[in-house]
C-alpha positions as CSV (number, residue, x, y, z in Angstrom):
1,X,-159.4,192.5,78.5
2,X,-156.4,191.2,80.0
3,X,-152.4,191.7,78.8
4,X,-151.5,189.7,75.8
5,X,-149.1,186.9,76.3
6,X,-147.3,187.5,73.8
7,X,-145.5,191.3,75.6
8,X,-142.5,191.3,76.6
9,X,-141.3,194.2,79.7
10,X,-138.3,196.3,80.6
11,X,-137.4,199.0,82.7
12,X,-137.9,202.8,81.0
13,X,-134.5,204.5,80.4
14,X,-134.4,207.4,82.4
15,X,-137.9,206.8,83.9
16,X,-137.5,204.0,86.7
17,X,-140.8,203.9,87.8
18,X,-141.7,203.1,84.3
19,X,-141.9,200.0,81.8
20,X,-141.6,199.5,78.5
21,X,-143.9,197.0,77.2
22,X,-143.2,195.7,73.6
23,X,-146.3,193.9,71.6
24,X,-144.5,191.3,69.8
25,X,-147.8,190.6,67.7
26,X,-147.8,194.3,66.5
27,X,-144.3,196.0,67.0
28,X,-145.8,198.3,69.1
29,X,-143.9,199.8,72.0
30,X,-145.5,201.3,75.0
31,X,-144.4,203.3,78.1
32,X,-146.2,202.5,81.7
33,X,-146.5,203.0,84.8
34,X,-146.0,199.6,87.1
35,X,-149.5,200.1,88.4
36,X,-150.5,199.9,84.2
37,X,-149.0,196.8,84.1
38,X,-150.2,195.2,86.9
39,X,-153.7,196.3,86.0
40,X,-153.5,194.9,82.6
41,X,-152.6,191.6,83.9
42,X,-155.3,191.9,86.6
43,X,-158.0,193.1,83.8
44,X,-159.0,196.1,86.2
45,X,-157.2,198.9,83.2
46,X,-159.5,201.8,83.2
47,X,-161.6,201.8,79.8
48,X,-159.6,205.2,78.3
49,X,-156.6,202.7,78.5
50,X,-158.0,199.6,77.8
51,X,-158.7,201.2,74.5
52,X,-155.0,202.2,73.4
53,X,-153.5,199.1,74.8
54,X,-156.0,197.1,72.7
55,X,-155.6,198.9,69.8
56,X,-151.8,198.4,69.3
57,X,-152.1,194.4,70.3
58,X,-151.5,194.6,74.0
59,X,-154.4,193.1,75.1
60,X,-156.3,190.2,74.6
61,X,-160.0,188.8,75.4
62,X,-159.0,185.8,77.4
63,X,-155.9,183.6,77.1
64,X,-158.1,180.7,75.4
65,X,-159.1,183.2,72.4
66,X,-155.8,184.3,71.7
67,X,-154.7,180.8,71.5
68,X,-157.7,180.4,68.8
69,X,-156.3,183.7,67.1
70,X,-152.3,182.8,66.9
71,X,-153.5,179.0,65.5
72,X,-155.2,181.2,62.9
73,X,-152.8,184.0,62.1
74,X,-151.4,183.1,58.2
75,X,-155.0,181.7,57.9
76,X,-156.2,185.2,58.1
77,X,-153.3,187.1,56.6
78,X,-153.8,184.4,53.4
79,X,-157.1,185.4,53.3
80,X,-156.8,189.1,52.9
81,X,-153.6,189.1,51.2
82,X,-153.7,189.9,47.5
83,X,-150.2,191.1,47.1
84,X,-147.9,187.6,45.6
85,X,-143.7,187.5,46.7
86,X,-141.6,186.0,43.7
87,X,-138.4,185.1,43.6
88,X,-136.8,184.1,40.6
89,X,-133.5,182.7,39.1
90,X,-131.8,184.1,36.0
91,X,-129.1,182.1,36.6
92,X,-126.8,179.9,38.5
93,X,-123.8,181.2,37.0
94,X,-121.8,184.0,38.8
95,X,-118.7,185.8,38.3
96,X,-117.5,186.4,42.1
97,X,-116.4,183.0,44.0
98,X,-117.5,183.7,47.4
99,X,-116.0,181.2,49.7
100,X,-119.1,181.0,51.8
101,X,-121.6,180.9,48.9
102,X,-125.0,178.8,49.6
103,X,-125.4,178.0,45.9
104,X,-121.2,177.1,45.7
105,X,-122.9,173.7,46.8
106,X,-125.0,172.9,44.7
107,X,-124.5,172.3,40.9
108,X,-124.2,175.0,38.5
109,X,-127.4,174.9,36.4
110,X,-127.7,176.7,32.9
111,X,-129.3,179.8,32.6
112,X,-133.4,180.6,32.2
113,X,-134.3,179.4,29.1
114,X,-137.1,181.3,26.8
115,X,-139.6,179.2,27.2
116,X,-139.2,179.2,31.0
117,X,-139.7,182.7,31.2
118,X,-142.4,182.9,29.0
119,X,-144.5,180.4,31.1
120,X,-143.2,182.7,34.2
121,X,-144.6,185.1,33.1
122,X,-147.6,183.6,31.9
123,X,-147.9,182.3,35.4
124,X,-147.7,186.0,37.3
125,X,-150.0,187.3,34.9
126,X,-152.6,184.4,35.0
127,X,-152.5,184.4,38.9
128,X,-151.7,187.3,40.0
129,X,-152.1,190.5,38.2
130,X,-154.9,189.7,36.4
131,X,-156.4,189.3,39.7
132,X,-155.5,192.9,40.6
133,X,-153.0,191.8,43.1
134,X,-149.7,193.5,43.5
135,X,-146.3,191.4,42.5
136,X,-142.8,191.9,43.9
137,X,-140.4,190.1,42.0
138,X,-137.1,189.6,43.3
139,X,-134.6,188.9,40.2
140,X,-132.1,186.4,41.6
141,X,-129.1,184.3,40.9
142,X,-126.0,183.5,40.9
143,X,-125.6,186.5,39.2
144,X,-128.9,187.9,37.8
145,X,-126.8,191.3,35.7
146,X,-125.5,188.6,33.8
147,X,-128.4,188.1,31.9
148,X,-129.7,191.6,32.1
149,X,-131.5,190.3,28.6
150,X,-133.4,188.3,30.7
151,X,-134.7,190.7,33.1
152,X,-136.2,192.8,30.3
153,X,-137.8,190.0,28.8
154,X,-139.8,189.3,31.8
155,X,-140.1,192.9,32.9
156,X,-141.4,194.8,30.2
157,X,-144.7,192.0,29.4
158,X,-145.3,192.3,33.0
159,X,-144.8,196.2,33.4
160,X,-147.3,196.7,30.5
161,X,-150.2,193.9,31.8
162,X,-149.7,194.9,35.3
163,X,-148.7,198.7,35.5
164,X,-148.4,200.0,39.1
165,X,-149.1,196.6,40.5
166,X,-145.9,194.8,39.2
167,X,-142.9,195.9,41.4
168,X,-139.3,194.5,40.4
169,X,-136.3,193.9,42.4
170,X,-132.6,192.9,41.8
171,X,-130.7,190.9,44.4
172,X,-127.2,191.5,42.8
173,X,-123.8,191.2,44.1
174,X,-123.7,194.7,42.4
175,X,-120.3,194.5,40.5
176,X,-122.5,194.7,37.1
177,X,-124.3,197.5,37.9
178,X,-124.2,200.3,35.6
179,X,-126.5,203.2,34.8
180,X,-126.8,202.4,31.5
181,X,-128.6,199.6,32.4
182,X,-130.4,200.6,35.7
183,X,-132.1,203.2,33.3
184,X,-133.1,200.6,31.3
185,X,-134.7,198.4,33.7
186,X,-135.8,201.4,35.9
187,X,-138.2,202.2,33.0
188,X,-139.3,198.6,33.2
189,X,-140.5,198.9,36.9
190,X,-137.0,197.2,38.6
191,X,-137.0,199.5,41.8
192,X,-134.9,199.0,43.8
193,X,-131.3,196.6,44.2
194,X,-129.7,195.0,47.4
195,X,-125.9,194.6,46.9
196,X,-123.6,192.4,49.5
197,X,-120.6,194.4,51.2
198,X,-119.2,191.9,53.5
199,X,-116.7,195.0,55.2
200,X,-113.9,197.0,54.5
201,X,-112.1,196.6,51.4
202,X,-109.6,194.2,52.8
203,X,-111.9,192.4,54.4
204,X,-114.9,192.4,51.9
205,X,-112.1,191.4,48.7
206,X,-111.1,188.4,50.9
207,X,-114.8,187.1,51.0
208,X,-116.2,188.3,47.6
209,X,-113.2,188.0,45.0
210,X,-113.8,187.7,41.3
211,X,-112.8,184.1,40.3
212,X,-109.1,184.8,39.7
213,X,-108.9,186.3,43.1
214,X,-108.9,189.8,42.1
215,X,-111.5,192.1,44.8
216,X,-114.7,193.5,43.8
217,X,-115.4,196.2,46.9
218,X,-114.1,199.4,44.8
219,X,-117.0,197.9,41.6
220,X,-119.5,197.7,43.7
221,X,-118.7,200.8,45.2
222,X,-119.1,202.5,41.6
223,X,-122.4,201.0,40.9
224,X,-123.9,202.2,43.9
225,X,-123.0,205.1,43.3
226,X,-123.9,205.2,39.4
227,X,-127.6,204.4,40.2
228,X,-128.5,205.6,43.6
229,X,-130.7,208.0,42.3
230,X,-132.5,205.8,39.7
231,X,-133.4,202.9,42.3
232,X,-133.2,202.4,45.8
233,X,-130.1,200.8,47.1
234,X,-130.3,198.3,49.8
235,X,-127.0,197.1,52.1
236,X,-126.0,194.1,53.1
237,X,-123.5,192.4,54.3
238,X,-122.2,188.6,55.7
239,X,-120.1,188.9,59.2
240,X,-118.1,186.1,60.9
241,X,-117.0,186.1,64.5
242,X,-113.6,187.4,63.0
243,X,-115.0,190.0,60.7
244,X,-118.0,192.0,62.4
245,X,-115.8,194.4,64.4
246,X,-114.9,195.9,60.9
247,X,-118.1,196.7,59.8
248,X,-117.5,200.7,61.2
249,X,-115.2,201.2,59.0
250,X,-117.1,200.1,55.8
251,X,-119.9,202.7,57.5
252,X,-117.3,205.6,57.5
253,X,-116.2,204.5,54.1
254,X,-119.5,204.5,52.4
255,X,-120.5,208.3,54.1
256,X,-116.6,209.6,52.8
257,X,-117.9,208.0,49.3
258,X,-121.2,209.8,49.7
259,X,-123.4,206.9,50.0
260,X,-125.2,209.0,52.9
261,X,-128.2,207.6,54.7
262,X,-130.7,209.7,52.4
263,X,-129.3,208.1,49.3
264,X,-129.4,204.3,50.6
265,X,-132.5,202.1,51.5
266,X,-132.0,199.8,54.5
267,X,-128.6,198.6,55.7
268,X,-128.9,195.5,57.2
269,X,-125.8,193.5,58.5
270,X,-126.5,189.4,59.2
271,X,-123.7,186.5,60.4
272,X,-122.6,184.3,57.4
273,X,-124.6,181.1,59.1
274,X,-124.1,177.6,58.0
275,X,-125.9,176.0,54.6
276,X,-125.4,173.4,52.7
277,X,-121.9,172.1,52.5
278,X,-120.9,174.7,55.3
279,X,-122.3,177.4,52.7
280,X,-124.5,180.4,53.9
281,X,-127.6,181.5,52.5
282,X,-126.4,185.2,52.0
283,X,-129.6,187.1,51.0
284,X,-133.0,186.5,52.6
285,X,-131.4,185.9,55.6
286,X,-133.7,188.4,57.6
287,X,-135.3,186.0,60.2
288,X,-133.1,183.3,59.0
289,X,-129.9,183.3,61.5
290,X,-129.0,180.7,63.9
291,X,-128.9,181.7,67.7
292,X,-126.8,179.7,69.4
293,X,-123.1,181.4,68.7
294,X,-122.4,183.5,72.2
295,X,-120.9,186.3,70.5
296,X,-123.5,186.8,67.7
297,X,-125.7,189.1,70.0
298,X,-123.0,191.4,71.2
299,X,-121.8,191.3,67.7
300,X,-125.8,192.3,66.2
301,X,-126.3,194.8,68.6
302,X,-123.0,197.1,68.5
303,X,-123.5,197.3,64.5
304,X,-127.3,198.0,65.0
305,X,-126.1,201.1,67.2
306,X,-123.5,201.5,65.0
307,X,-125.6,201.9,61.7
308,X,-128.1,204.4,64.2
309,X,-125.4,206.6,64.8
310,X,-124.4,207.1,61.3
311,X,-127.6,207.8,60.7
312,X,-128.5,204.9,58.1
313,X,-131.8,203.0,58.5
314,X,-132.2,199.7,60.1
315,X,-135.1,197.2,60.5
316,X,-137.0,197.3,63.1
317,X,-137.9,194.6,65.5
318,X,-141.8,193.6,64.4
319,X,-143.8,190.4,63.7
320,X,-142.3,188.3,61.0
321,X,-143.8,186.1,57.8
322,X,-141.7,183.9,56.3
323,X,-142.4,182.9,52.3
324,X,-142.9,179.1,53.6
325,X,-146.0,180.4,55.5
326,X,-147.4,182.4,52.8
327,X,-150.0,181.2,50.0
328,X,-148.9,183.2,47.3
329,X,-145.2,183.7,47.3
330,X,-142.8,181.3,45.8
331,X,-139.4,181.1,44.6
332,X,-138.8,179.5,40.6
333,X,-135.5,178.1,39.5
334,X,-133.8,178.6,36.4
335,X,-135.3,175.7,35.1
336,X,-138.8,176.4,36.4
337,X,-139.3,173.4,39.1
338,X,-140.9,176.1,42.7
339,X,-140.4,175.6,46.0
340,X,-141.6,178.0,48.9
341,X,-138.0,179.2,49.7
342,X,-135.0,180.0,47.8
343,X,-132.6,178.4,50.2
344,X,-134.5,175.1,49.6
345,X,-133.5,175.4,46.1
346,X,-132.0,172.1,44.9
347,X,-132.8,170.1,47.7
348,X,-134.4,167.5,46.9
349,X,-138.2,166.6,48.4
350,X,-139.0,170.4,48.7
351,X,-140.1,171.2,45.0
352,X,-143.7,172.4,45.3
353,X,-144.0,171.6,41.2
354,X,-142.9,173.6,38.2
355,X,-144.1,176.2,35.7
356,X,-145.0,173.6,33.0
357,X,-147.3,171.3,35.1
358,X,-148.2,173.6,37.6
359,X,-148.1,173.9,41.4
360,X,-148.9,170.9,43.8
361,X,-149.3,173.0,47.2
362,X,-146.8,173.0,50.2
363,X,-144.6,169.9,50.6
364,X,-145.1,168.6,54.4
365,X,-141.4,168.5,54.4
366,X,-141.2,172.4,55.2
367,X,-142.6,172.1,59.1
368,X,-145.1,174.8,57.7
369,X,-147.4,174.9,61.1
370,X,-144.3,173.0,63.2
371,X,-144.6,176.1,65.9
372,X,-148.3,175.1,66.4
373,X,-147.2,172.0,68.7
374,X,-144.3,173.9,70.0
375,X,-144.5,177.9,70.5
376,X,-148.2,178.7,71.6
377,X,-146.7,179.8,74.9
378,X,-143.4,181.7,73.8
379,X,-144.1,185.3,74.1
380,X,-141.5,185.6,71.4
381,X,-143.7,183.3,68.8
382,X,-145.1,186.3,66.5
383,X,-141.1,187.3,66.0
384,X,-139.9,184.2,64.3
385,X,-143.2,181.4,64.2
386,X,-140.3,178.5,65.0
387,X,-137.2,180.4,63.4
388,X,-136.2,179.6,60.2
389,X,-136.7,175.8,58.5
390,X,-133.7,176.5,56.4
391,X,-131.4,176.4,59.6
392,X,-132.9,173.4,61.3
393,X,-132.8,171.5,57.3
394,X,-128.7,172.8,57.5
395,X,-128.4,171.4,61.4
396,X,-130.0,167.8,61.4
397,X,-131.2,167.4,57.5
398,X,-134.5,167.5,57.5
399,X,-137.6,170.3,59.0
400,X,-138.8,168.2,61.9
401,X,-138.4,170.4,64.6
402,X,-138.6,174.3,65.2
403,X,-135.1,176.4,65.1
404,X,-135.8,178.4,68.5
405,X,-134.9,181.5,68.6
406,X,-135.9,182.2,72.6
407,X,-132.0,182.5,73.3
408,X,-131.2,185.0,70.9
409,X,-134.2,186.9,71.7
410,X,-133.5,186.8,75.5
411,X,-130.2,188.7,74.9
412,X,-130.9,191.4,72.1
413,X,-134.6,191.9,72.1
414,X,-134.9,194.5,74.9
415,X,-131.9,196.6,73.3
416,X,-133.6,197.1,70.3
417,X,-136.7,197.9,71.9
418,X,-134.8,200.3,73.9
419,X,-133.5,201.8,71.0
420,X,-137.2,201.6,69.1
421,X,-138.1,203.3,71.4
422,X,-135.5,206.0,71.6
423,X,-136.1,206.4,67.9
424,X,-139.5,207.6,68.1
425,X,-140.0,209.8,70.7
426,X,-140.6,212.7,68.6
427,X,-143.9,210.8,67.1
428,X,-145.5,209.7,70.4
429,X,-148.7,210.4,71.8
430,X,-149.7,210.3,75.4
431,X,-152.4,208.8,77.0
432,X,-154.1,209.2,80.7
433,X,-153.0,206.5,82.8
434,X,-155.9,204.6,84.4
435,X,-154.8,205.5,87.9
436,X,-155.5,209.0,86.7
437,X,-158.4,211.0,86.0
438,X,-157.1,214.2,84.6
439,X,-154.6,214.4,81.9
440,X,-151.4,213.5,83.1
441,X,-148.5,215.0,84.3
442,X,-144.8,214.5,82.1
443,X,-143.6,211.0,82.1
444,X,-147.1,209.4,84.2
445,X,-149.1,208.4,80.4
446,X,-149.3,205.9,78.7
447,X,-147.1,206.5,75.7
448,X,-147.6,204.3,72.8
449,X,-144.7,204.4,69.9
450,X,-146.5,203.3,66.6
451,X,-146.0,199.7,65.1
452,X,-145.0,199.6,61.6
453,X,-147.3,199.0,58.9
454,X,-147.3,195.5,56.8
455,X,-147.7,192.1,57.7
456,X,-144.2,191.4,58.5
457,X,-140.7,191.2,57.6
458,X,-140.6,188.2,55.7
């Protein structure tokens, strides 16, 4: 066994005779010696830690397999997947007027009709649950508490077919949100909600007014609050170059409100990057930013230890699947025609079919396996498989080409590792080094921190 390509290194904090190794395959981090690092590379790594390193995606038979093993990676997570990512519309219609919205440029479209979501969920049932497989379904818009109707129409059918297995989501700009109606659609299996708070009030009513200009922080505010303990409540929020040093002071606003740590789900904080028209894509955008703004790392990283030092929970850097690459999730319209991404929504040459004449596969036009001619070599290719087709259709038009990521990477990866690392200290486990025979001394193991569980952040 030999050190995996795809593991990136950096000094140990407070340890300078030690590395950090990060498996980008697995999320893993580990702490070595030089000597374990030099050994791994070498394939001379006694078999005690041969047999850690390996387990948590270190390691690799030769360099030819794992070549075999990353051309086959969604190949293999299709295959054992039974677990189906929807995302649907309830409608286009919204009552904020964002001035960066991703939809803003597109035309408004009327609102899921019956018949449409009768035939979705016909379709989930049909496909999915009846199948046994577990189904996240993200309700979407515009505005999807518009048409809270609408939710419980397609809810309760697939709560009662599909029981545990049928998981429901609302991505909401959370001015709606009520706990009248949470209860409601709690009881219908909607778990959890992610609302947008692009700052500060000042800053946030600038960016996310109602439509006659009025703000909408101090609404959201009292939804989140209303319904924190009836479903989960995720954060996030769209910074510019001019906004992101704010951000703190929303974090010390939401802990004054009471929106602790233990009451939110994730908080997650991404740059307001370019879509159609000069629009952004403001939710999904996990794996989806564009790299090449010089202050977009310094800005990532100071809210990332930001968030950490409040105490709120942040992702954590792991391998990544994006929808495109995945069999079974898809993203419907209002009007039923699917595509394999809700940013491609409306563009035209990217609709995979529709609910009433059913699915034709994945248009070429997505670059699905575009990082196969591109990214074998990049230890960073687990992260981001080619970055994120969205950004490369908003740059030059069309999905021709990956959107690297390397740059980006390069300057914020070994932070967040650092911090990863940090983080977990108190669930290590130590492991002999192979230079040594008897258990090892503080500091001189192998130290593995555990990688996350999934397939992925996508």
């Amino acid at each position: 066994m030999i050190l995996s390509r795809y593991v990136t290194s950096y000094l140990c904090p407070n340890s300078p005779d030690h590395l950090l190794l990060f498996a980008c395959r697995t999320g893993a981090v580990v702490r070595v010696p030089q000597s374990t690092l030099e050994a791994a590379r070498s394939g001379t790594l006694s078999q005690s830690a041969a047999e850690v390193l390996e387990k948590h995606g270190f390691l690799t038979l030769d360099r030819a397999t794992e070549r075999e093993e990353m051309l086959g990676w969604f190949d293999r997570i299709n295959a054992r997947r039974r677990r189906a990512g929807i995302v649907a519309v309830m409608t286009r219609r919204c009552n904020l007027a964002c001035p960066y919205c991703f939809e803003g440029g597109q035309v408004p479209g009327a609102d899921m009709g019956e018949e449409t979501a009768g035939l979705l969920v016909a379709m989930i049932e049909r496909e999915y649950l009846a199948k046994g497989w577990r189904v996240d379904l993200d309700f979407y818009g515009g505005e999807p508490l518009l048409r809270p109707d609408l939710i419980r129409r397609i809810a309760a059918p697939l709560k009662a077919a599909g029981g545990d297995l049928f998981h429901g989501h609302l991505v909401s700009n959370g001015t709606l949100l009520n706990r009248k109606v949470m209860t409601e659609l709690a009881d219908l299996g909607i778990e959890s909600v992610k609302v947008t708070l692009d700052g500060p009030p000042r800053v946030h009513d600038r960016y996310r007014p109602y439509g006659g200009g009025v703000g909408s922080f101090y609404d959201i505010l009292r939804g989140m609050g209303e319904v924190a303990d009836l479903v989960t409540v995720h954060v996030g929020g769209n910074f510019t170059q001019e906004t992101w040093r704010e951000y703190p002071a929303l974090l010390d606003l939401l802990l004054a409100e009471g929106l602790t740590p233990d009451r939110l789900g994730t908080v997650r904080f991404t740059p307001a990057v370019g879509g159609k028209g000069g629009k952004a894509l403001s939710h999904f955008a996990e794996g989806c930013a564009t790299c090449d703004e010089p202050w977009l790392a310094e800005a990532e990283l100071t809210l990332r230890d930001e968030l950490v030092k409040r105490g709120f929970r942040v992702p954590k850097p792991g391998p990544f699947s994006c929808m495109i690459e995945l069999a079974s999730d898809l993203a419907v319209d209002a009007d039923g025609t699917c595509y394999k991404c809700p940013a491609f929504m409306g563009h035209e040459g990217y609709a995979v079919g529709d609910l009433r004449d059913g699915l034709t596969g994945i248009a070429p036009a997505y670059g699905r396996d575009v990082w196969k001619e591109e990214c074998l070599e990049c230890a960073y290719l687990p992260l981001c498989f080619g970055g994120c087709r969205y950004m490369k259709l908003a740059e030059v038009g069309a999905v021709g080409a990956v959107s690297c990521q390397r740059e980006y990477l390069d300057a914020t990866l070994e932070a967040m590792v650092r911090g990863k690392f940090v983080l977990r200290q108190a669930a290590q486990v130590n492991y002999p080094s192979p230079a040594l025979r008897a258990p090892s001394p503080p500091g001189r193991g192998v130290t593995v921190s555990p990688r996350p569980e999934g397939e992925g952040q996508g």
